[in-house]
N, C-alpha and C positions, 0 to 999 in steps of 0.2 A: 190655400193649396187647391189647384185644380184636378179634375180625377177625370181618367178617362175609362169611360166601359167600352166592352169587347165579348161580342158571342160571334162562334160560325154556325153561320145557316146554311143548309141545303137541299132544302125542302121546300121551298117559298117561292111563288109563281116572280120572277122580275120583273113583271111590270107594275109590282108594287114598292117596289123600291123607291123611285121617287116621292109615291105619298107617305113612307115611313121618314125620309130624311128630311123632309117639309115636316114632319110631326115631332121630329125629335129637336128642328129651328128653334119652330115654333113652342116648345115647351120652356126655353130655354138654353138649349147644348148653346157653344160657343162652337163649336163647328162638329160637323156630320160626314160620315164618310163610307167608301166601301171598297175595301180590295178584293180583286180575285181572287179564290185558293184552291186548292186540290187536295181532298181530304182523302184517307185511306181507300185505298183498291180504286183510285185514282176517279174519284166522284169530283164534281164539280160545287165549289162552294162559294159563299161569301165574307169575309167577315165584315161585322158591322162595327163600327167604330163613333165614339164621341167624344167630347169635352164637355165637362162644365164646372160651374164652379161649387159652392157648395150651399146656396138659395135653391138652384135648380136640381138636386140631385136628384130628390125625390121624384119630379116629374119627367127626369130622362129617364128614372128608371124602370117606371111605369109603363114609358111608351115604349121601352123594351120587351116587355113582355104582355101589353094588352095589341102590340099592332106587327110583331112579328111569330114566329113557332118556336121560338127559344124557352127551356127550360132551364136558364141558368144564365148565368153575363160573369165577366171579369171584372175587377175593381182595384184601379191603380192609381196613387195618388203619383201626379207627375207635377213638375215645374213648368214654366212657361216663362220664356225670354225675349 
């Protein structure tokens, strides 16, 4: 089963965004991502998004919270077709 994690950030300078989703590749995720959002009183956010399987979990999760400001991620076991 593959799991995707999920935090918003909105604190975090964007030009490091690319070296987080090169770091999250690189660990393993099967794919890496980032939507726009707009969090309460209408702040500008991100959310960070992954895949992987479940060899790499442990090192996306990691590079979730040693290389961004998140105190916390979602954890969803999803399918893949």
């Amino acid at each position: 089963m593959t799991t995707l994690y999920e935090t918003n950030i909105d604190d975090m300078d964007p030009r490091l965004w690319p070296h987080v989703l090169d770091t999250l590749l690189a660990a393993g995720a099967l794919d890496a991502w980032l939507t726009p959002i707009v969090m309460k009183k209408g702040r500008p956010a991100f959310q960070l998004s992954a895949l992987c399987e479940p060899e790499s979990a442990e090192r996306v999760r990691t590079v979730f919270f040693h290389e961004t400001t998140t105190i916390g991620i979602r954890e969803v076991q999803v399918q893949r077709h």
